[in-house]
Backbone as CSV, one residue per row, in Angstrom:
resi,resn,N_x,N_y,N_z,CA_x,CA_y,CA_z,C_x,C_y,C_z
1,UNK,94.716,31.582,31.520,95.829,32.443,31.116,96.644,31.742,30.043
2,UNK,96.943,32.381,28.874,97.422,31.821,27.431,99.126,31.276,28.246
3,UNK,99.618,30.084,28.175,101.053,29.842,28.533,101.937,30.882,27.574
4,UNK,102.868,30.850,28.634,104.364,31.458,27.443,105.475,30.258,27.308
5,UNK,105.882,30.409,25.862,106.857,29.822,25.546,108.138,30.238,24.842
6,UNK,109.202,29.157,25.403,110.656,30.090,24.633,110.524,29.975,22.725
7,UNK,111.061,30.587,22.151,110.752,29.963,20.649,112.510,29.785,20.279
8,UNK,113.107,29.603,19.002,114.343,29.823,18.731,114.535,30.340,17.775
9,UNK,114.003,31.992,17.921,114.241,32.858,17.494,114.420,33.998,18.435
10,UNK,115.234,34.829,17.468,116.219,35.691,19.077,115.947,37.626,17.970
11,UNK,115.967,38.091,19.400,115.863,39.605,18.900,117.590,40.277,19.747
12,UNK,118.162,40.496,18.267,119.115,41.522,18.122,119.380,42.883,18.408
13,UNK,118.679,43.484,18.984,118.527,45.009,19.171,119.413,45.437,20.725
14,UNK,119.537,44.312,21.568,120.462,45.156,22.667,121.828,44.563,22.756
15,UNK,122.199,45.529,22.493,123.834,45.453,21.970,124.482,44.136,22.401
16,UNK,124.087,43.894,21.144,124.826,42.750,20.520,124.655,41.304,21.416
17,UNK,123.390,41.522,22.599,123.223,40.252,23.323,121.360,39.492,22.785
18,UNK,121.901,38.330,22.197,120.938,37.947,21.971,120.047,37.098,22.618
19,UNK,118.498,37.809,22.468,117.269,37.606,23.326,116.055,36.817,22.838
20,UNK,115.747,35.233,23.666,115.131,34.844,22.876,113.943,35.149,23.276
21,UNK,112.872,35.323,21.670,111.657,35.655,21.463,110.617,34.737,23.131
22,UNK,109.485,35.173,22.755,108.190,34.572,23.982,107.673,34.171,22.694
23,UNK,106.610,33.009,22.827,105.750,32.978,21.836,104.399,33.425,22.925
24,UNK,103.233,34.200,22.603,101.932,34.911,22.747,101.101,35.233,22.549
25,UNK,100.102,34.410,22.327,98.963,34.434,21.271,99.067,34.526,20.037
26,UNK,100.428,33.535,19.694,100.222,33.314,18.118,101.753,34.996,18.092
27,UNK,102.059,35.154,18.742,103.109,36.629,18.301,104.415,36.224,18.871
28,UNK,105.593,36.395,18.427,106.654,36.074,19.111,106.657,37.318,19.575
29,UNK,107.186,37.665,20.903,107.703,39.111,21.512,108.817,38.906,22.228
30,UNK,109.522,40.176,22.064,110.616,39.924,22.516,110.997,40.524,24.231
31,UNK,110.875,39.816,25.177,110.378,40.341,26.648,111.126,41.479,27.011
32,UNK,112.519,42.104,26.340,113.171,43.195,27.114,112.449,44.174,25.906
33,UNK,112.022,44.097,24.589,111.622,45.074,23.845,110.260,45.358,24.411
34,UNK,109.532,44.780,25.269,108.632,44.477,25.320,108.428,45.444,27.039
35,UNK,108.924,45.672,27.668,109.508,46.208,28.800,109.794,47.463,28.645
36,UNK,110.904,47.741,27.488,111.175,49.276,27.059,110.050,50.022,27.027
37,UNK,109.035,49.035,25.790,108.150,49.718,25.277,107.353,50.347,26.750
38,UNK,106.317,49.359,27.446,106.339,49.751,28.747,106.817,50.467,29.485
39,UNK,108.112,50.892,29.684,108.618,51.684,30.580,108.355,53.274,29.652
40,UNK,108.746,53.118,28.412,108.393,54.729,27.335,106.829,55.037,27.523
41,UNK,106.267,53.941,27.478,104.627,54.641,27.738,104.204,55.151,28.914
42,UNK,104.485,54.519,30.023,104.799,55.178,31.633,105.456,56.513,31.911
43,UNK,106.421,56.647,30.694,107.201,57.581,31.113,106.579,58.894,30.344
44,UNK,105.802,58.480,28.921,104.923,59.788,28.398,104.091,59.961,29.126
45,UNK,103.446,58.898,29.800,102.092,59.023,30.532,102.294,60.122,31.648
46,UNK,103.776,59.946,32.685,104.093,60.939,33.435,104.712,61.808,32.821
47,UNK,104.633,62.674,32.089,104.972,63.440,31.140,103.759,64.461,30.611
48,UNK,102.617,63.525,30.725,101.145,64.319,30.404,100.856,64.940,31.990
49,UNK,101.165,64.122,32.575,99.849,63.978,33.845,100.691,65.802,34.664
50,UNK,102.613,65.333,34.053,103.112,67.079,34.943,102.892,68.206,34.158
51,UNK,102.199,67.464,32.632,102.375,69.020,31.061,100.674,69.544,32.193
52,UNK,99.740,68.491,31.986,98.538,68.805,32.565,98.608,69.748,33.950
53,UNK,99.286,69.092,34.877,99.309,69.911,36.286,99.871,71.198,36.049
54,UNK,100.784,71.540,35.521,101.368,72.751,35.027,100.598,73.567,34.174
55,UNK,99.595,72.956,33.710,98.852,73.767,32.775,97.750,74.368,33.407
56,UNK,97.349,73.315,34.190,95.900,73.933,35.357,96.913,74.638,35.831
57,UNK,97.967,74.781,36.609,98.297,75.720,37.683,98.458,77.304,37.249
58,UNK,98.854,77.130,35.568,99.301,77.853,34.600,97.713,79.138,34.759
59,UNK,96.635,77.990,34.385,95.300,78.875,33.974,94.787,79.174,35.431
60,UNK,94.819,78.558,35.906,94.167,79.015,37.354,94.932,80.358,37.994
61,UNK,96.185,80.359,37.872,96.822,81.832,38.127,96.156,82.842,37.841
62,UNK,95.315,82.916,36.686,94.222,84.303,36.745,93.322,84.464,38.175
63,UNK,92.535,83.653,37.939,91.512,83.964,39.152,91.956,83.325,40.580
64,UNK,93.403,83.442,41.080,93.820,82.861,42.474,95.303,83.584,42.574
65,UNK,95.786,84.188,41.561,97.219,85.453,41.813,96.925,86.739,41.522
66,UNK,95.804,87.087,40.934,95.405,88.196,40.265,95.101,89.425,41.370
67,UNK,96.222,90.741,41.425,95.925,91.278,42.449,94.760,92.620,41.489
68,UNK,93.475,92.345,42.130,92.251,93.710,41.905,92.088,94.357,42.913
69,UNK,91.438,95.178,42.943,91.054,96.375,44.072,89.125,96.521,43.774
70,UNK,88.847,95.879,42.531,87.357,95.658,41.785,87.511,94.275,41.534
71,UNK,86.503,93.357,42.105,86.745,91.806,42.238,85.543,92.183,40.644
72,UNK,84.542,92.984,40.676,83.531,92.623,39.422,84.535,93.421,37.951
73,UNK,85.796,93.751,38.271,86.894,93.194,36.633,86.232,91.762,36.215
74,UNK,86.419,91.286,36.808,86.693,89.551,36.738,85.309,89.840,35.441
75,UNK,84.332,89.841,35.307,82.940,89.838,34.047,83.500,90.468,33.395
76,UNK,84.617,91.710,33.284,84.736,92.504,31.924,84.700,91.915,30.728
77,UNK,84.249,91.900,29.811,84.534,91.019,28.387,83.992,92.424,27.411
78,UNK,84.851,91.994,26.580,84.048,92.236,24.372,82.814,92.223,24.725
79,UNK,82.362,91.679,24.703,80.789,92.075,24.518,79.968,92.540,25.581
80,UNK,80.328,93.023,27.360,79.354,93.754,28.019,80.155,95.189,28.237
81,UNK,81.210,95.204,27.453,81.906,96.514,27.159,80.891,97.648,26.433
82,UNK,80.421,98.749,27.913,79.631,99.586,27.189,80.387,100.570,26.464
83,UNK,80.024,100.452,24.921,80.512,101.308,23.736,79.400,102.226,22.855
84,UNK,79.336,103.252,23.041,78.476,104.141,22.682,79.021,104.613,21.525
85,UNK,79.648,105.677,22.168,80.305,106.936,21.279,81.661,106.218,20.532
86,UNK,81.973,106.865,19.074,82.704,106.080,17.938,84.063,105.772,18.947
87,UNK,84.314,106.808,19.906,85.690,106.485,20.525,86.118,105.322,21.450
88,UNK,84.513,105.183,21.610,84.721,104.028,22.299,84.368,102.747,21.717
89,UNK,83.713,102.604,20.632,83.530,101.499,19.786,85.168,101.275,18.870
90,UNK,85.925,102.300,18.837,87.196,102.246,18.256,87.741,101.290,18.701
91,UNK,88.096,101.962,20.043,88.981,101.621,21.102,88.569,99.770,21.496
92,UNK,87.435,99.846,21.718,87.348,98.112,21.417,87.396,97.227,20.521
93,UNK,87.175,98.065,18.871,88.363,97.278,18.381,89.854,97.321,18.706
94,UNK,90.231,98.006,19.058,91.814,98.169,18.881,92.264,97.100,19.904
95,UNK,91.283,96.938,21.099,91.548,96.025,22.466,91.501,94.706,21.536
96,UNK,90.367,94.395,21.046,90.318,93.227,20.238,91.098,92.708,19.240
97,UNK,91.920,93.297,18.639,92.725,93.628,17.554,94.048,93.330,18.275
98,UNK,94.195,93.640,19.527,95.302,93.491,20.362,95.143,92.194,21.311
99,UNK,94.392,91.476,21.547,93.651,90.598,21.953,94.234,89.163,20.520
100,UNK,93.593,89.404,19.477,94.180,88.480,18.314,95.478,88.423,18.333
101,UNK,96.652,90.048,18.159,97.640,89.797,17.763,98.270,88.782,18.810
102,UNK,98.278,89.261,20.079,98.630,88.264,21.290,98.439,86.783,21.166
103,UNK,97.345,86.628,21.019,97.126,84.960,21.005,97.913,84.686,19.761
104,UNK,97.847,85.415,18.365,98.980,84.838,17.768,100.128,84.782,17.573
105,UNK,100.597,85.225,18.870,101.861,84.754,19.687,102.993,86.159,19.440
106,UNK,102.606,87.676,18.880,102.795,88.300,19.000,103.589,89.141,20.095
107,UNK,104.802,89.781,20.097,105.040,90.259,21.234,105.350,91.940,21.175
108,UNK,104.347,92.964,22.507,104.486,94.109,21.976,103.920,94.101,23.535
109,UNK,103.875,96.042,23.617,102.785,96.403,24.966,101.709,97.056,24.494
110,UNK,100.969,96.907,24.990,99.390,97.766,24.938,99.184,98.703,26.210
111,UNK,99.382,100.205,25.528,98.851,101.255,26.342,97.791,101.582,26.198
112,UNK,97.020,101.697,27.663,95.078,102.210,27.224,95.918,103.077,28.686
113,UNK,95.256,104.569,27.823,95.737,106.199,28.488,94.190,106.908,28.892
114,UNK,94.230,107.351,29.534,92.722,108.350,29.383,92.838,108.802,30.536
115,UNK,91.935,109.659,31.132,91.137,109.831,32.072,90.314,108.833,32.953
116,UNK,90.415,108.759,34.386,89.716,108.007,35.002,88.145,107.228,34.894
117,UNK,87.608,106.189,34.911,86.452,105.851,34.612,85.998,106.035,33.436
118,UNK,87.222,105.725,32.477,86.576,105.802,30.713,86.886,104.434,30.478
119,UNK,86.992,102.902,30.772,86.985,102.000,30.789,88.037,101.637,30.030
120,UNK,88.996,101.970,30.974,90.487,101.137,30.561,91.121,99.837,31.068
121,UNK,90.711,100.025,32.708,90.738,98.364,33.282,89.709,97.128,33.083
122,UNK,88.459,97.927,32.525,87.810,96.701,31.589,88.099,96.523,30.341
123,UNK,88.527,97.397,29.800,89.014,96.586,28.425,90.426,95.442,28.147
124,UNK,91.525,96.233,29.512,92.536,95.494,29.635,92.313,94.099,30.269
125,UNK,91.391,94.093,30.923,90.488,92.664,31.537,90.375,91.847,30.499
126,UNK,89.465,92.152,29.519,89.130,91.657,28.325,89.972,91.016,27.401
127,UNK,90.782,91.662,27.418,91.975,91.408,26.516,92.588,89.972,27.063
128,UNK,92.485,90.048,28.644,93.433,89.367,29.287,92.376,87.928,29.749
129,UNK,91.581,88.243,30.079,90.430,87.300,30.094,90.111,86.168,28.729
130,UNK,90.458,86.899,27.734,89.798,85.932,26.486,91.143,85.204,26.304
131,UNK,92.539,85.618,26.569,93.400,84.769,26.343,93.928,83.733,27.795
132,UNK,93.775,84.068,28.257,93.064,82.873,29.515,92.260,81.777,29.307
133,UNK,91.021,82.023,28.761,90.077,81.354,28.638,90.269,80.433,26.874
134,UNK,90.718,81.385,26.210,91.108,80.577,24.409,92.514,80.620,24.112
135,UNK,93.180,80.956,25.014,94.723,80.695,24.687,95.062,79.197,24.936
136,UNK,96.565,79.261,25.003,97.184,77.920,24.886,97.169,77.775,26.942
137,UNK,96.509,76.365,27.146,96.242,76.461,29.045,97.726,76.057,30.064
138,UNK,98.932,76.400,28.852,99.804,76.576,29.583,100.772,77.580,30.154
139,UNK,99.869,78.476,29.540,99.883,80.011,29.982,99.492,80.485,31.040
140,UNK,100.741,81.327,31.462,99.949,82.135,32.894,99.570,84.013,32.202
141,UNK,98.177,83.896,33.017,97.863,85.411,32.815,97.513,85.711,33.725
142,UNK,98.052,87.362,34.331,97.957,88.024,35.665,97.233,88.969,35.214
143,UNK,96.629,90.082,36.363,96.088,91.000,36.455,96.449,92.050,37.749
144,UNK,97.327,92.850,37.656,97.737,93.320,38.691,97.581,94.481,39.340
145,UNK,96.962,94.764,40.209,96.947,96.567,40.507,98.123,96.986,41.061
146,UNK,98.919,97.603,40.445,99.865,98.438,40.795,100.275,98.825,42.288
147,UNK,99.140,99.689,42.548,98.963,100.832,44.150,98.936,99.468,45.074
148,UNK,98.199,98.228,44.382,97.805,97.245,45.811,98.873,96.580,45.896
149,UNK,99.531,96.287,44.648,100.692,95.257,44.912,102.106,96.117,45.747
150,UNK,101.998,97.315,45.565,103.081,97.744,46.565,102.310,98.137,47.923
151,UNK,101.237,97.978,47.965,100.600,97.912,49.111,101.006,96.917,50.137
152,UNK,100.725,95.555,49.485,100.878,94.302,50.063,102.473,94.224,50.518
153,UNK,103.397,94.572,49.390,104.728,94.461,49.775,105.140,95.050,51.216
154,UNK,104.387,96.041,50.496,104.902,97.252,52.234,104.602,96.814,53.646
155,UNK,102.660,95.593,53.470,102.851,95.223,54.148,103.588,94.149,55.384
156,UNK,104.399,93.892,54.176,105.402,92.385,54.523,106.855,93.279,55.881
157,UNK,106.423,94.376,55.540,107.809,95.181,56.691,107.256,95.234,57.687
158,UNK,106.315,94.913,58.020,105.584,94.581,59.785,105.142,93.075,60.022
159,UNK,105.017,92.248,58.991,104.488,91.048,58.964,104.894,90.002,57.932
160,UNK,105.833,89.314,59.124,107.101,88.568,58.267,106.524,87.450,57.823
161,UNK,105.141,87.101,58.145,104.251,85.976,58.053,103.481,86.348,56.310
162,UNK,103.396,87.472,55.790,102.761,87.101,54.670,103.661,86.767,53.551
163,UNK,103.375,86.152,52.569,103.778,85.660,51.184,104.210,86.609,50.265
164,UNK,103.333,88.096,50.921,103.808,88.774,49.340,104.945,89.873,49.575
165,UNK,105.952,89.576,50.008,107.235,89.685,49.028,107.650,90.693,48.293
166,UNK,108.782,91.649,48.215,109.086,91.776,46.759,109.848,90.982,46.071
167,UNK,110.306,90.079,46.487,110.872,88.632,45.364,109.792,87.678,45.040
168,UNK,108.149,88.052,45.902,107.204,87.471,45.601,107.022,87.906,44.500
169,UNK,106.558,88.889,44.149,105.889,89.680,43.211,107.033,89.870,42.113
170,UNK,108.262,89.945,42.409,109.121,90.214,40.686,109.184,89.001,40.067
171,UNK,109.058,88.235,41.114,109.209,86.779,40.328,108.452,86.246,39.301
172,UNK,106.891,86.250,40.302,105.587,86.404,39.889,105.441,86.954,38.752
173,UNK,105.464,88.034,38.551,105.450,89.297,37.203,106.146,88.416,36.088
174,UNK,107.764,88.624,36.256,108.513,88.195,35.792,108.449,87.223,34.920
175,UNK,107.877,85.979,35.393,107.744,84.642,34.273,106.122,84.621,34.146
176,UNK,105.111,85.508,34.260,103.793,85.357,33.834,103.763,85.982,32.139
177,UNK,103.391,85.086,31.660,103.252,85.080,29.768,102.605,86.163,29.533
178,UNK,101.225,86.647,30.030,100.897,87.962,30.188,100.513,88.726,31.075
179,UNK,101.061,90.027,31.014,100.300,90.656,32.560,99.661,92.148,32.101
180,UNK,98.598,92.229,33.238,98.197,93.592,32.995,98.657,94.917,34.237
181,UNK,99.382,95.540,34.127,99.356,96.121,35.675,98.637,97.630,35.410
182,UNK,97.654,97.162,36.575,96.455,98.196,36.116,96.932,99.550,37.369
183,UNK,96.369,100.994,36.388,96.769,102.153,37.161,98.253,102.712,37.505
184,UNK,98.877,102.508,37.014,100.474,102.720,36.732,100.336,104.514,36.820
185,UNK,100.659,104.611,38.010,100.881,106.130,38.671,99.857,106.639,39.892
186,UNK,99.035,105.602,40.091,98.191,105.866,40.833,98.441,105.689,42.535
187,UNK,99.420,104.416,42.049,100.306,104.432,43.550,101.059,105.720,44.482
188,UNK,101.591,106.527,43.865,102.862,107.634,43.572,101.736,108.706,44.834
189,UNK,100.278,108.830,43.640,99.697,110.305,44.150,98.799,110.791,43.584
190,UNK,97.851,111.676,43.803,96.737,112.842,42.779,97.888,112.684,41.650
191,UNK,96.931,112.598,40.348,97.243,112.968,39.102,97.669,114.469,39.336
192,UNK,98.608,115.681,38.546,98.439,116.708,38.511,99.574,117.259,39.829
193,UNK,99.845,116.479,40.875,100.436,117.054,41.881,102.102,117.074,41.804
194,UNK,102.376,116.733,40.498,104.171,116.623,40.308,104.998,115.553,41.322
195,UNK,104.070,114.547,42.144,104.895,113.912,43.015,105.473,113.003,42.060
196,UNK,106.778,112.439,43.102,107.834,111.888,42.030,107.593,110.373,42.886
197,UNK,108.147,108.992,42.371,107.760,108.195,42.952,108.888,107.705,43.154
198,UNK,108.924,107.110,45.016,109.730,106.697,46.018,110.689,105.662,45.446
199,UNK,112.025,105.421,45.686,113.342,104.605,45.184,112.195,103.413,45.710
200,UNK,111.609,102.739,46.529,111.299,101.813,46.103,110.184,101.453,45.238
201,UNK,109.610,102.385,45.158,108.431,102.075,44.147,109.143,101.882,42.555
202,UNK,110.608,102.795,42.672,111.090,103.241,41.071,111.854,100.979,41.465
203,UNK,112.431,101.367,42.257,113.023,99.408,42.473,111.932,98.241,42.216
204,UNK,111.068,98.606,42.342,109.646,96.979,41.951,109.933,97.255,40.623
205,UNK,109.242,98.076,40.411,108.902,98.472,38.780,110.107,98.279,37.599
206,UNK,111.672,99.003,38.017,112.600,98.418,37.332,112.731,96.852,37.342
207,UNK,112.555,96.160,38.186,112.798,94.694,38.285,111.944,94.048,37.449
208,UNK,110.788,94.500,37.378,109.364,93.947,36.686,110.114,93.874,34.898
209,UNK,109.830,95.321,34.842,110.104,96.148,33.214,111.581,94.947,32.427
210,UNK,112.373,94.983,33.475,113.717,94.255,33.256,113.287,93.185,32.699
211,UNK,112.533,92.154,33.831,112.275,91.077,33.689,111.370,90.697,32.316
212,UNK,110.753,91.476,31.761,109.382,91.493,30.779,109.657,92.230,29.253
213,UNK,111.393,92.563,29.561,111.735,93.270,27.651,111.220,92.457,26.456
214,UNK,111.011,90.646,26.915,110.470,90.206,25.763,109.308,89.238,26.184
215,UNK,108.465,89.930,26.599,107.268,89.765,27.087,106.199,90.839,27.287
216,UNK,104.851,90.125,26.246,103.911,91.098,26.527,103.378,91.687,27.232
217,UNK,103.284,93.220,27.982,102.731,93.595,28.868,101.498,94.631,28.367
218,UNK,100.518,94.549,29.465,99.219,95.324,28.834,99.300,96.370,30.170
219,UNK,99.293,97.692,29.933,99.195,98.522,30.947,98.290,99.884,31.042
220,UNK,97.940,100.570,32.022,96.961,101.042,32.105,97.448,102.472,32.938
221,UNK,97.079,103.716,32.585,97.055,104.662,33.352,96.410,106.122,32.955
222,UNK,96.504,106.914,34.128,95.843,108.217,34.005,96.894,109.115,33.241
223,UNK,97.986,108.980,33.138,98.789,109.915,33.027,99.600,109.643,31.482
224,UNK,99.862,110.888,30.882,100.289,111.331,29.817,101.667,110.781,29.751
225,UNK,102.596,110.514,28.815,103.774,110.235,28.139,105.011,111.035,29.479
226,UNK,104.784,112.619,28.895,105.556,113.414,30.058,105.349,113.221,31.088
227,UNK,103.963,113.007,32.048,103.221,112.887,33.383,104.516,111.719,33.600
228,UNK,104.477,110.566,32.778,104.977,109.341,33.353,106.943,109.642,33.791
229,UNK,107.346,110.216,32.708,108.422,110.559,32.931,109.032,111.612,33.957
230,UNK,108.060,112.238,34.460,108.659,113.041,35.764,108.057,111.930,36.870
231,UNK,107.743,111.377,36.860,107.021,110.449,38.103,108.123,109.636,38.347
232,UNK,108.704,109.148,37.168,109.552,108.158,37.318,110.649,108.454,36.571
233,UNK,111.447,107.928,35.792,112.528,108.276,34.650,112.311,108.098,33.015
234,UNK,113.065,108.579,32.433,112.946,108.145,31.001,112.987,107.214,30.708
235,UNK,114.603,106.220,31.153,114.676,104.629,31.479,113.850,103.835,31.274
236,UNK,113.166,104.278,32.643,112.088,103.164,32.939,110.769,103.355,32.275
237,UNK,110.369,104.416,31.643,108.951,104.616,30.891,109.796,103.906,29.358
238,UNK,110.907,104.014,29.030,111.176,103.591,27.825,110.805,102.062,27.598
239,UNK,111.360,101.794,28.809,111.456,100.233,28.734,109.950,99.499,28.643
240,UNK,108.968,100.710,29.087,107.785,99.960,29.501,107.134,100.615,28.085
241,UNK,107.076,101.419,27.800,106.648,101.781,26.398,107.432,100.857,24.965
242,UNK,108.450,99.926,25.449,108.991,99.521,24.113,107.696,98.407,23.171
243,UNK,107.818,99.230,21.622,106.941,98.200,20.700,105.181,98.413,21.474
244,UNK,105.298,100.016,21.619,103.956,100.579,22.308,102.858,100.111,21.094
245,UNK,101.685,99.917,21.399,100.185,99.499,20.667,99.618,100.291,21.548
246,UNK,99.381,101.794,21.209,98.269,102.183,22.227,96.893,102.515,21.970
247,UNK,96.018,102.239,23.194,94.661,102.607,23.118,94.365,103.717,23.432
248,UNK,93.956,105.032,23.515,93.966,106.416,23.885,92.479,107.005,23.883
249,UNK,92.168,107.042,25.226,90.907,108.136,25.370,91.181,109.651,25.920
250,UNK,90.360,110.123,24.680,90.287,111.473,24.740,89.374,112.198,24.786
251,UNK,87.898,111.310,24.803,86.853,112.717,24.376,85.709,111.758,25.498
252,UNK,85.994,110.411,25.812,85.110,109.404,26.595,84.787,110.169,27.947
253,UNK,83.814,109.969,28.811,83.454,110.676,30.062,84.027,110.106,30.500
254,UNK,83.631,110.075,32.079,83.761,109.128,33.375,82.434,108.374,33.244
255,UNK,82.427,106.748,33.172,81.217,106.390,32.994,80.941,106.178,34.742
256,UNK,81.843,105.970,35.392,81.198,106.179,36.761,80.385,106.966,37.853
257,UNK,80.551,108.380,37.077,79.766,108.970,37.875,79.094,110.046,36.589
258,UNK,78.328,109.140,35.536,78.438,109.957,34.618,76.530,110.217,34.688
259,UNK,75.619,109.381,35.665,74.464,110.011,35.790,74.403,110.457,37.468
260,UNK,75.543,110.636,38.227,75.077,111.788,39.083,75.337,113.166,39.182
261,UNK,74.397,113.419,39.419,74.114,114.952,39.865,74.376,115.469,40.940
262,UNK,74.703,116.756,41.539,75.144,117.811,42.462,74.594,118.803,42.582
């Protein structure tokens, strides 16, 4: 082990008390500058190790908070997006197109409208999937079904033992960088039946919308502009329509039940 020695030369840097140098393989160092330095590299080092943990916890929130009702969302992507007809080759650009603006840090909502089984929760997957996977990994991205997440809530009024909350879930919503909440009216009732949706269903949803005025949301439903506004209020469709990007099917089938017969 190389000895240390005092030298008589002194380092000036802590106020105004002077420190004499080490000599060290040929280097004078100065042992309290020498310590700082040490203690600043320890202290970036724990500085990475909580940016890192926060960042996995950040990306892993997709596939371990993500409420589906279809676990095979999870494969939707750009490219096994079946696109036939021009409306639907459109429409995946426009997802994709909305997909870029997002990652470049863009802030707006994306409405995909249509009819049932014209592939609106896979494209909103997509969208939400590629910035998960190529975004910045200190991002959280959700995926939420609507009908299930007030499902779960409701179930918390018989079972004081589960987690999900409605301070679970606004919270949740609330500080996730992006979310998708898939089927927005589907909770309420039949499309077509004029039902109006329950003070607490209109209470999640205001808390959410509140929480997310400057935050991107990607959303999904069966129902028309007006449909949404008798379901719920003007208010609250305003708030969720603000800085709208929408995707709109109009002429697409049901690809789900689009080769059976009766």
């Amino acid at each position: 082990m190389t000895p240390l020695e005092l030298t008589s030369s002194v380092c000036d840097l802590h106020n105004g008390k002077l420190v004499k140098l080490i000599k060290y393989e040929e280097e004078e160092i100065c042992p309290l500058c020498e310590r700082e330095r040490n203690t600043e590299l320890l202290s970036q080092q724990q500085s990475e190790k909580i940016r890192q943990a926060h960042a996995s916890k950040a990306y892993l929130a997709f596939s371990k908070q993500s409420i589906l009702t279809d676990e095979n969302l999870y494969s939707a992507s750009f490219g096994n997006y079946e696109a036939k007809q021009h409306e639907e080759i459109a429409n995946n650009e426009k997802a994709v197109k909305a997909y870029q603006r997002y990652k470049g840090g863009e802030v707006f909502n994306t409405w995909l409208t249509g009819m049932p089984g014209v592939g609106k929760s896979p494209l909103a997957m997509s969208i939400l999937r590629n910035l998960n996977e190529t975004g910045e990994k200190d991002k959280c991205c959700l995926f939420i079904s609507v009908d299930e997440m007030l499902r779960k809530i409701r179930g918390t009024f018989d079972n004081r033992e589960s987690i999900y909350t409605e301070n679970y879930f606004v919270d949740l919503l609330s500080v996730a960088d992006h979310l998708v909440l898939d089927d927005l009216g589907a909770e309420t009732g039949a499309t077509g039946t004029g039902k109006q949706a329950s003070d607490f269903t209109l209470r999640v949803l205001y808390a959410i919308a509140n929480a997310r005025q400057n935050k991107p949301t990607i959303i999904t439903s069966n129902l028309s502009k007006g449909e949404l506004v008798k379901m719920y209020d003007a208010k609250l469709v305003s708030r969720l329509m603000k800085d709208t990007y929408l995707i709109k099917f109009e002429e697409t089938s049901d690809k789900r039940i689009k080769n059976i017969e009766f």
